[in-house]
Biopython code that builds the backbone (N, CA, C, O; Angstrom):
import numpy as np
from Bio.PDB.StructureBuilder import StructureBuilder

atoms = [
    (1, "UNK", "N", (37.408, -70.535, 22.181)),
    (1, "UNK", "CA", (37.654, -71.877, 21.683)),
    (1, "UNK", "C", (39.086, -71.944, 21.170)),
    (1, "UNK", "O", (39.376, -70.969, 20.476)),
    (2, "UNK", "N", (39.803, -72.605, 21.289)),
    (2, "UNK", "CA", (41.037, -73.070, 20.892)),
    (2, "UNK", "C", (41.323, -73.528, 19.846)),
    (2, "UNK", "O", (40.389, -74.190, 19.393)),
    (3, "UNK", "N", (42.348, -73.498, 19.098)),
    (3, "UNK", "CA", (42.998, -73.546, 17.568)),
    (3, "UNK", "C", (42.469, -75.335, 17.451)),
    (3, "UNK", "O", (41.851, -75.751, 16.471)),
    (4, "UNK", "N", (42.852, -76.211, 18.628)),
    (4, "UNK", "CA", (42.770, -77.574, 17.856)),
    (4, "UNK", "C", (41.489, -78.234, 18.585)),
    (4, "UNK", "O", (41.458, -79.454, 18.742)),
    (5, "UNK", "N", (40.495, -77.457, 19.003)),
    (5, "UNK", "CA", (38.952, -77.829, 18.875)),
    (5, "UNK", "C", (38.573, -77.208, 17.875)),
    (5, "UNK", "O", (37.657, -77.774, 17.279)),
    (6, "UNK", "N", (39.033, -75.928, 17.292)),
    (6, "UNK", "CA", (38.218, -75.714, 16.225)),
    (6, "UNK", "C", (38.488, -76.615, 15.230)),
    (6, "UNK", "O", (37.583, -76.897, 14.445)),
    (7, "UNK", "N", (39.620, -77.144, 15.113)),
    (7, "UNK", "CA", (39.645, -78.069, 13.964)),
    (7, "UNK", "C", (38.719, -79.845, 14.124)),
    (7, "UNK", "O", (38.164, -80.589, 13.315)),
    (8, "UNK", "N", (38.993, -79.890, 15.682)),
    (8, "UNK", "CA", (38.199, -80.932, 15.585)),
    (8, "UNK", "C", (36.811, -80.651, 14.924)),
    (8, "UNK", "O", (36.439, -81.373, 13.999)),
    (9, "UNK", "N", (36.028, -79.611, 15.380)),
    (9, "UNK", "CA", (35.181, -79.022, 14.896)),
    (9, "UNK", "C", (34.714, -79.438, 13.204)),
    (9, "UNK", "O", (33.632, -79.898, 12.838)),
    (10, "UNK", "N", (35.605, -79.191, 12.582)),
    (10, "UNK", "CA", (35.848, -78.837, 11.593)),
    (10, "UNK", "C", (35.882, -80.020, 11.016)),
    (10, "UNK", "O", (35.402, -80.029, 9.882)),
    (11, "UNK", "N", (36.306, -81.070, 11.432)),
    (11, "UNK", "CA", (36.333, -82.191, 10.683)),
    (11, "UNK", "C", (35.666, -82.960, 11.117)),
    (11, "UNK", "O", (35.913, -84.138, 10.856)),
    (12, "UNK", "N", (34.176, -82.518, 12.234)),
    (12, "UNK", "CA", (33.364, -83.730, 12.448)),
    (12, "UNK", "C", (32.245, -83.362, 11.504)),
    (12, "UNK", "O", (31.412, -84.258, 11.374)),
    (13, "UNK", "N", (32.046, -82.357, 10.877)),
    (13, "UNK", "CA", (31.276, -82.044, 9.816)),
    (13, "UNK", "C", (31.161, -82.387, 8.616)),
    (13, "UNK", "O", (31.999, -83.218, 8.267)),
    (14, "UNK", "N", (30.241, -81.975, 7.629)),
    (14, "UNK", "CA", (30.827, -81.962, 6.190)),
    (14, "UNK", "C", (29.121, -81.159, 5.484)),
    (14, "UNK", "O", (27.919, -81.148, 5.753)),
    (15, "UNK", "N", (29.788, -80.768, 4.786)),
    (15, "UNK", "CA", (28.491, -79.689, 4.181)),
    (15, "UNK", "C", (28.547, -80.731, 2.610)),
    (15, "UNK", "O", (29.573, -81.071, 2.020)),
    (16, "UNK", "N", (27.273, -81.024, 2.268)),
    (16, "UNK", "CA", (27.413, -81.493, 1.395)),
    (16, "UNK", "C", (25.906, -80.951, -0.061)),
    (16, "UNK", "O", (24.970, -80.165, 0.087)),
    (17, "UNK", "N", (26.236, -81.652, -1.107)),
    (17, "UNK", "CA", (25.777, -80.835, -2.142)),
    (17, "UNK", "C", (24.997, -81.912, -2.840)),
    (17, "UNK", "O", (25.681, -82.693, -3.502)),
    (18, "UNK", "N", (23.523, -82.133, -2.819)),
    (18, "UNK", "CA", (22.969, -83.291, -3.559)),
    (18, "UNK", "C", (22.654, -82.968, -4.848)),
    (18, "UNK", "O", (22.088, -81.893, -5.043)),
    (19, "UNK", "N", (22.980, -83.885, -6.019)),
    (19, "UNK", "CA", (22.534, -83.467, -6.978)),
    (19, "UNK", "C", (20.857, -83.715, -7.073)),
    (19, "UNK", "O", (19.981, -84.336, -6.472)),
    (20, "UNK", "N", (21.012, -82.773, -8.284)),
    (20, "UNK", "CA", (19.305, -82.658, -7.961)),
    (20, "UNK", "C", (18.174, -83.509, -9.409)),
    (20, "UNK", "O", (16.972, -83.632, -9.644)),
    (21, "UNK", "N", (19.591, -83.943, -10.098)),
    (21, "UNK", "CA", (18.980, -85.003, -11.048)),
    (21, "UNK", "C", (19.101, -86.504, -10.724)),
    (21, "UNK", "O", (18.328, -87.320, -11.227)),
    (22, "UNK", "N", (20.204, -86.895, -9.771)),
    (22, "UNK", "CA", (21.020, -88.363, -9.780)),
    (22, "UNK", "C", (20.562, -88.222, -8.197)),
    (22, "UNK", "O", (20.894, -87.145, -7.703)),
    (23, "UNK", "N", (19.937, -89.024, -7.418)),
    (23, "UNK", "CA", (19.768, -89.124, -5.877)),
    (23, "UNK", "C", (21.114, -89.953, -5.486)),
    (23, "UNK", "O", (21.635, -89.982, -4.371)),
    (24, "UNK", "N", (21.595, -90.677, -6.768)),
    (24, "UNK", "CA", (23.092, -91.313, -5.900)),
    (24, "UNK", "C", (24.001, -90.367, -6.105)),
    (24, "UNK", "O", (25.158, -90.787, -6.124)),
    (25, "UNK", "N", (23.842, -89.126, -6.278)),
    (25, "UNK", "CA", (25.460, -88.348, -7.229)),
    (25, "UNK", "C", (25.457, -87.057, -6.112)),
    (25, "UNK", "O", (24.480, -86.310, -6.064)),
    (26, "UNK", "N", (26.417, -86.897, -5.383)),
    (26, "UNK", "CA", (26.630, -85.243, -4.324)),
    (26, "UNK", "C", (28.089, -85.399, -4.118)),
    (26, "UNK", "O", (28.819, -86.382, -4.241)),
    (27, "UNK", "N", (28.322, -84.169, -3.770)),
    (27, "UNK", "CA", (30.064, -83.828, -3.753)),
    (27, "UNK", "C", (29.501, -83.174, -1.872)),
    (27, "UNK", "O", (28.523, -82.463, -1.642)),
    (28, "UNK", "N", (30.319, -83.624, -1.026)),
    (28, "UNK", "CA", (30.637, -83.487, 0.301)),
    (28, "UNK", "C", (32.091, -82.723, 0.308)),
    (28, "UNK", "O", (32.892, -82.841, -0.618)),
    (29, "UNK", "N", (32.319, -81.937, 1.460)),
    (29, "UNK", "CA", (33.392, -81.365, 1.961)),
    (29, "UNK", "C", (33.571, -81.273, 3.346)),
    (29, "UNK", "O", (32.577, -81.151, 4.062)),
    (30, "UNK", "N", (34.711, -81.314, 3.833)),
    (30, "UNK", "CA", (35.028, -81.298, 5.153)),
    (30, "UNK", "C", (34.369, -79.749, 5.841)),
    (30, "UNK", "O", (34.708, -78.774, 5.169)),
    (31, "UNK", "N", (33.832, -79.548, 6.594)),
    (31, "UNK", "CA", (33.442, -77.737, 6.879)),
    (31, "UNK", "C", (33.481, -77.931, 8.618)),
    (31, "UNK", "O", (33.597, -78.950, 9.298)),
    (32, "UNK", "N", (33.345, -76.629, 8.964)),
    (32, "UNK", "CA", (32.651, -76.664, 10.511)),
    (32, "UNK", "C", (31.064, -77.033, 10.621)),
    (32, "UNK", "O", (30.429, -77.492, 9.671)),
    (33, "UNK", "N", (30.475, -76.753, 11.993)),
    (33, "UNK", "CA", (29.349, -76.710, 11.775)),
    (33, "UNK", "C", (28.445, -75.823, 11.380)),
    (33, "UNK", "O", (27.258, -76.121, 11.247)),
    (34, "UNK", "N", (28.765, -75.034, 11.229)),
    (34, "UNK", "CA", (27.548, -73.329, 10.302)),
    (34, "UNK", "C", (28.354, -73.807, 8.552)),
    (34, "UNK", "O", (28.271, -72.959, 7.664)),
    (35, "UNK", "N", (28.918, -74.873, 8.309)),
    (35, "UNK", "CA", (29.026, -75.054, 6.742)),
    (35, "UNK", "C", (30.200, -73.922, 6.486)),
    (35, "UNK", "O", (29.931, -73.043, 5.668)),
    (36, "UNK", "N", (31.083, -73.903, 6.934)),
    (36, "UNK", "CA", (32.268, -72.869, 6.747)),
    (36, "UNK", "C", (33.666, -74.050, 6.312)),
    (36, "UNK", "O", (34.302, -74.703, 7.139)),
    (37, "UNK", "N", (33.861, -74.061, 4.896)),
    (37, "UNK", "CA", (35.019, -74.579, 4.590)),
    (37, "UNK", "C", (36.123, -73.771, 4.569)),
    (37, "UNK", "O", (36.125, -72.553, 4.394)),
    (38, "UNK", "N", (37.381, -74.734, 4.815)),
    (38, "UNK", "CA", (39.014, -74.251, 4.775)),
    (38, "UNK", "C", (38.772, -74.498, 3.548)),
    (38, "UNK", "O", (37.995, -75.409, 3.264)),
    (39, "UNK", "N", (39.466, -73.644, 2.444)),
    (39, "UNK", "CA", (39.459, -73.463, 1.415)),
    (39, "UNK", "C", (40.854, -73.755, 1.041)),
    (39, "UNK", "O", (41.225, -74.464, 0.106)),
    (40, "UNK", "N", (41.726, -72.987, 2.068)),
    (40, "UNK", "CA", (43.384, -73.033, 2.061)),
    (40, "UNK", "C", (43.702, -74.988, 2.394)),
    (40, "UNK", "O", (44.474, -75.515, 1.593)),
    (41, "UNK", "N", (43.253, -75.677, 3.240)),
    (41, "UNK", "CA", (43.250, -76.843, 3.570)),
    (41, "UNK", "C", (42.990, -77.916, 2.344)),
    (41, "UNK", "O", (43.495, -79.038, 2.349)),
    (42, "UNK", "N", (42.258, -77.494, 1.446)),
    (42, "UNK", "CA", (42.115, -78.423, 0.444)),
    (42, "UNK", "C", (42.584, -78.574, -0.538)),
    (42, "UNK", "O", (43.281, -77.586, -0.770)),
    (43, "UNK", "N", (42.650, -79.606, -1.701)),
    (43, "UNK", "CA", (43.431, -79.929, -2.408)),
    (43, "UNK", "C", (43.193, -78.642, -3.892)),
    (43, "UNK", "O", (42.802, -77.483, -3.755)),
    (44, "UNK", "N", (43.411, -79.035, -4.646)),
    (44, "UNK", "CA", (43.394, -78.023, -5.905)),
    (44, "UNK", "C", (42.111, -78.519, -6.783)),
    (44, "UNK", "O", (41.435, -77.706, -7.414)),
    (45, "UNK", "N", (41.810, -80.020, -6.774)),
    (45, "UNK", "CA", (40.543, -80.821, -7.180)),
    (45, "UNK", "C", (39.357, -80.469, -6.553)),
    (45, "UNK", "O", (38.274, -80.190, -7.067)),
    (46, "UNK", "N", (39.870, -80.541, -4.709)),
    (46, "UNK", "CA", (38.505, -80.329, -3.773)),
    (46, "UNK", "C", (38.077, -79.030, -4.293)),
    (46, "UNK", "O", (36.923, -78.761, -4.629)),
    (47, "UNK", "N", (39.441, -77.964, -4.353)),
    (47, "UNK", "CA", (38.697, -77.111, -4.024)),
    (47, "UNK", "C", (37.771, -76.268, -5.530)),
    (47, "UNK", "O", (36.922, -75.377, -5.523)),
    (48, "UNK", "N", (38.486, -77.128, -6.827)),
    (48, "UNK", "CA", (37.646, -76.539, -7.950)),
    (48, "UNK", "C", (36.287, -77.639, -7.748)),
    (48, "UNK", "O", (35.385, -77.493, -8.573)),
    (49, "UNK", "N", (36.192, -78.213, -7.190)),
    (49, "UNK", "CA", (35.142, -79.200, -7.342)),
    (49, "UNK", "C", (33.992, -78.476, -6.491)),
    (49, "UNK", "O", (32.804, -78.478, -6.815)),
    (50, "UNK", "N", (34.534, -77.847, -5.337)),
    (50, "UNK", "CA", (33.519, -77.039, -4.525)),
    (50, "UNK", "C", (32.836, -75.931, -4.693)),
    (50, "UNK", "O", (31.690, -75.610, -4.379)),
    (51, "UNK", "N", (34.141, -75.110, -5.510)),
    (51, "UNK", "CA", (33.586, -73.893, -6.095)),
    (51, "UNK", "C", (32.469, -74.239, -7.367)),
    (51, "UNK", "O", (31.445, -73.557, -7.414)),
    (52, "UNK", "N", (32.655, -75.113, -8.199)),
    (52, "UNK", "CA", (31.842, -75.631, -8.816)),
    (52, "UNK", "C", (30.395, -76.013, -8.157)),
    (52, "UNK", "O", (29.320, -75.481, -8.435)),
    (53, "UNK", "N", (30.561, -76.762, -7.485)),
    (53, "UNK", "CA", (29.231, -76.990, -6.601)),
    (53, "UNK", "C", (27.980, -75.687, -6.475)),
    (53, "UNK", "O", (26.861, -75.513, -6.956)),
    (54, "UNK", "N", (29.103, -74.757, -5.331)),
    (54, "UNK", "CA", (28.392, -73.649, -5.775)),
    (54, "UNK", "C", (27.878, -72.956, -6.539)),
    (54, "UNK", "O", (26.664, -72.778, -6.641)),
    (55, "UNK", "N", (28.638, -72.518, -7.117)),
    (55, "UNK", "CA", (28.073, -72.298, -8.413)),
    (55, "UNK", "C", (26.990, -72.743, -9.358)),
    (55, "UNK", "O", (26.444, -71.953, -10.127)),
    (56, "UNK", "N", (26.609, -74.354, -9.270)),
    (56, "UNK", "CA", (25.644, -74.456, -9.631)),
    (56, "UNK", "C", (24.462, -75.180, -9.193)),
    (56, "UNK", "O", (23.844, -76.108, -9.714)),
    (57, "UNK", "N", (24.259, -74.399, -7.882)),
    (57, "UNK", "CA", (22.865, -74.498, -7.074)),
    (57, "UNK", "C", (21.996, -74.230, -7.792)),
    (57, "UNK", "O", (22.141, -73.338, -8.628)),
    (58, "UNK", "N", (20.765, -74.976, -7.662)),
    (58, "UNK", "CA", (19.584, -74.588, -8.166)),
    (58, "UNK", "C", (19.665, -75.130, -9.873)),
    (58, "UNK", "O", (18.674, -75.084, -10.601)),
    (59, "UNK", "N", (20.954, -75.614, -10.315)),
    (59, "UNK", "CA", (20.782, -76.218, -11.295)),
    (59, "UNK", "C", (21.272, -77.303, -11.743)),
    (59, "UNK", "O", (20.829, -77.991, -12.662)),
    (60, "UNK", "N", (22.227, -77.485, -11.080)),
    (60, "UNK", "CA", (22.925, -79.121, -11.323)),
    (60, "UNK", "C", (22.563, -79.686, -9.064)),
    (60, "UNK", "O", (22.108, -80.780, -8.728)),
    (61, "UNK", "N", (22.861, -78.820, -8.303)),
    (61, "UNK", "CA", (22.586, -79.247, -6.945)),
    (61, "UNK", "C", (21.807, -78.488, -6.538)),
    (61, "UNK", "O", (21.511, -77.397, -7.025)),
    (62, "UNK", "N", (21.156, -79.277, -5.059)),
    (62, "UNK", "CA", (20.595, -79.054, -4.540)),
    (62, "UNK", "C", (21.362, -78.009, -3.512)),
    (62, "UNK", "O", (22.591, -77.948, -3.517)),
    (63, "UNK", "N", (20.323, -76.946, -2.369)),
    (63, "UNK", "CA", (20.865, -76.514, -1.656)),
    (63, "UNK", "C", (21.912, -76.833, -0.716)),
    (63, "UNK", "O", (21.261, -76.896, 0.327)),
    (64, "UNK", "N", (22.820, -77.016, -0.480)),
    (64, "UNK", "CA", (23.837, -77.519, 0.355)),
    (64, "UNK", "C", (23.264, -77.473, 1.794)),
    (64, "UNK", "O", (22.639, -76.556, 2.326)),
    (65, "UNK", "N", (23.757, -79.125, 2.486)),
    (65, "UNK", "CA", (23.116, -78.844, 3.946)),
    (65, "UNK", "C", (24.390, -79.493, 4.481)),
    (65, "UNK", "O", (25.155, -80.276, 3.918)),
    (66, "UNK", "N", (24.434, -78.851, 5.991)),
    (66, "UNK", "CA", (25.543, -79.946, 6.558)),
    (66, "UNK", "C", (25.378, -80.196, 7.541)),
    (66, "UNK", "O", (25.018, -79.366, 8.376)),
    (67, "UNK", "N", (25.672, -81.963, 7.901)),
    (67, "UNK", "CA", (25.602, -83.018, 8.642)),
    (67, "UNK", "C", (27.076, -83.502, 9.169)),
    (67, "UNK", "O", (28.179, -83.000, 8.952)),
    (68, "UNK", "N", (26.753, -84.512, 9.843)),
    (68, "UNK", "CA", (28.198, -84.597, 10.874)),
    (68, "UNK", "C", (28.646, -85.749, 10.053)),
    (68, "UNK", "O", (27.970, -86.630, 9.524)),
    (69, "UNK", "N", (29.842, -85.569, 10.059)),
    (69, "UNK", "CA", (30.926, -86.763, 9.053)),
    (69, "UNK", "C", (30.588, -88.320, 9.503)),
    (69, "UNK", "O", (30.164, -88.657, 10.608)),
    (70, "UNK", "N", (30.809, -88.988, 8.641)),
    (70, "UNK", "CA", (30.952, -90.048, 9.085)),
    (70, "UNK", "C", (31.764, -90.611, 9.729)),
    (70, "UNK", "O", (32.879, -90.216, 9.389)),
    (71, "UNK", "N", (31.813, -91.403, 10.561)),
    (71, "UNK", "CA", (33.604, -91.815, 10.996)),
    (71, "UNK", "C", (34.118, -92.840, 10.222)),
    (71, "UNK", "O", (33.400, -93.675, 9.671)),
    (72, "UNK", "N", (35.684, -92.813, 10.133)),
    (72, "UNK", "CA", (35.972, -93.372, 9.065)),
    (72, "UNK", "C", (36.101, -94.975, 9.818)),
    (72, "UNK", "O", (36.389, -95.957, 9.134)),
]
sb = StructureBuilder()
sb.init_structure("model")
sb.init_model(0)
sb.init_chain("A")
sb.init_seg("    ")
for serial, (resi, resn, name, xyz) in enumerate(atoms, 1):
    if name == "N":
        sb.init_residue(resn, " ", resi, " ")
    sb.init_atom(name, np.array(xyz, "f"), 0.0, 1.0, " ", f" {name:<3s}", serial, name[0])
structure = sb.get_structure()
């Protein structure tokens, strides 16, 4: 696969994180499709906001699943 399908790749996705108290409240990220984010690609917000996410599975979110982006 080639450098600029993988990115298309990459940005028709998004792995996202539901909270598990608020059904309107989840933090989304751009990923591939197996849920693999550029970490280097994102901002300094995205990316404390994501690591955060993780971090608190099972208690502020739900398991992270990922679905195909929306188009803008």
């Amino acid at each position: 696969m080639s450098h600029s399908s993988t990115m298309q790749n990459a940005e028709a996705f998004e792995i996202r994180f539901q909270s598990l108290f608020n059904q309107g409240r989840a933090l989304a990220f751009p990923c591939d499709s197996t849920g693999v984010v550029n970490l280097d690609a994102m901002s300094e917000k995205a990316r404390t906001n994501y690591l955060f996410a993780r971090g608190m599975i099972g208690r502020e979110y739900a398991v992270p699943f990922v679905q195909p982006r929306e188009p803008y």
